[in-house]
C-alpha positions in Angstrom: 86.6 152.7 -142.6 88.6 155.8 -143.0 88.4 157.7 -146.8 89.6 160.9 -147.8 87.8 163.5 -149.2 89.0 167.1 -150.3 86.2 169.7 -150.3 88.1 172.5 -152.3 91.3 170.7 -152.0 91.3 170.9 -148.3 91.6 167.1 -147.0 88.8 165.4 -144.5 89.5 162.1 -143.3 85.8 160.9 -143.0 84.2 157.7 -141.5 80.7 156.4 -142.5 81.0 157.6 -146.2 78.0 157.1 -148.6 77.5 158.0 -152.3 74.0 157.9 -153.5 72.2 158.8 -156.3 68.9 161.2 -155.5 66.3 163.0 -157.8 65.5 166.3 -157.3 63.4 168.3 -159.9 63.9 166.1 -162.4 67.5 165.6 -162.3 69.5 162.5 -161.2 72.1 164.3 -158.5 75.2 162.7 -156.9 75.0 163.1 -153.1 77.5 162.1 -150.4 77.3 161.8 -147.2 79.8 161.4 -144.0 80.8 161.9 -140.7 84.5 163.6 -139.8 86.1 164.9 -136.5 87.4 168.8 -135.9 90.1 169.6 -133.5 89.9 173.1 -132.3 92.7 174.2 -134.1 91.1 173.9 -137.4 87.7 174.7 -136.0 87.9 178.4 -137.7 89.6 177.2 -141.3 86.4 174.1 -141.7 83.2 176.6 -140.7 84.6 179.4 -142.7 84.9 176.9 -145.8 81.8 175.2 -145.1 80.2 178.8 -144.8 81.1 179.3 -148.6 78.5 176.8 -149.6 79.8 176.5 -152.4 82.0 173.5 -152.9 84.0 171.5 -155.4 84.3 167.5 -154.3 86.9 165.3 -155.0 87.3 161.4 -153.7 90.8 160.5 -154.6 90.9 156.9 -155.7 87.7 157.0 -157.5 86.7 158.8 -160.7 84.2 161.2 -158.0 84.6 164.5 -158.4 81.5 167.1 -158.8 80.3 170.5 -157.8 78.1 170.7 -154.7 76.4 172.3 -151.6 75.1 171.6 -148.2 72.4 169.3 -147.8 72.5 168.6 -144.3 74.8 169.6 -141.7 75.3 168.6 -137.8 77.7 169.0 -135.1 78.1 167.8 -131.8 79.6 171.4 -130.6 79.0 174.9 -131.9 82.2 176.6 -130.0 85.3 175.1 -130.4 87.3 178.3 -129.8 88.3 176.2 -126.3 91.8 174.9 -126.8 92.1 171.0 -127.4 88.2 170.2 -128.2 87.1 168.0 -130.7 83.8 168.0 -132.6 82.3 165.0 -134.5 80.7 166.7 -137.7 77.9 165.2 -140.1 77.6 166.7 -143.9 75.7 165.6 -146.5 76.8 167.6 -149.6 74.4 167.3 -153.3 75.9 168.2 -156.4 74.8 171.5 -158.0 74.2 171.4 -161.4 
C-alpha cells in the first residue's frame, strides 16, 4: 500500500510503512520506518535533504507529525547521476526529542 509522507514538506510516496514505538535512554520515541523509489532526476534534491539529518515528519491523514533523524538508511544504488535510473531506498527515521 502506497502512503505519503513529507520529510520537510517534501512529498515521498512510500511502500512498506511502519510506525513503532521504541525506548531509547529512558524515553518512549516514535519511529517510522519505509521503503520509497528515486528517479535520477531527484536523486541530487533527496541525498542533499537526507544529508541534513535533521528532519521534521509529517503523515498527512493521521495526527503524526514529529521531529526526527536517521536511524537506518539503505539504497540499492549509490550513483544515480546516470540519466533515467531508479533507486529503491530504505529509511528508518526516530524522533529527536
Amino acid at each position: 500500500m502506497h502512503q505519503k509522507v513529507l520529510i520537510n514538506d517534501l512529498i515521498f510516496d512510500v511502500t512498506n510503512f511502519h510506525e513503532e514505538k521504541v525506548m531509547k535512554e529512558g524515553k518512549e520515541l516514535i519511529k517510522v520506518s519505509f521503503d520509497f523509489k528515486v528517479k535520477s532526476e531527484d536523486y541530487h534534491e533527496v541525498t542533499t535533504l537526507l544529508y541534513l539529518n535533521d528532519f521534521i515528519i509529517k503523515v498527512p491523514g493521521t495526527e503524526l507529525e514529529f521531529p526526527a533523524t536517521i536511524y537506518n538508511y539503505s539504497t540499492s544504488i549509490t550513483n544515480l547521476y546516470k540519466e533515467n535510473e531508479v533507486g529503491d531506498f530504505k529509511l528508518e527515521l526516530i524522533e529527536n526529542v
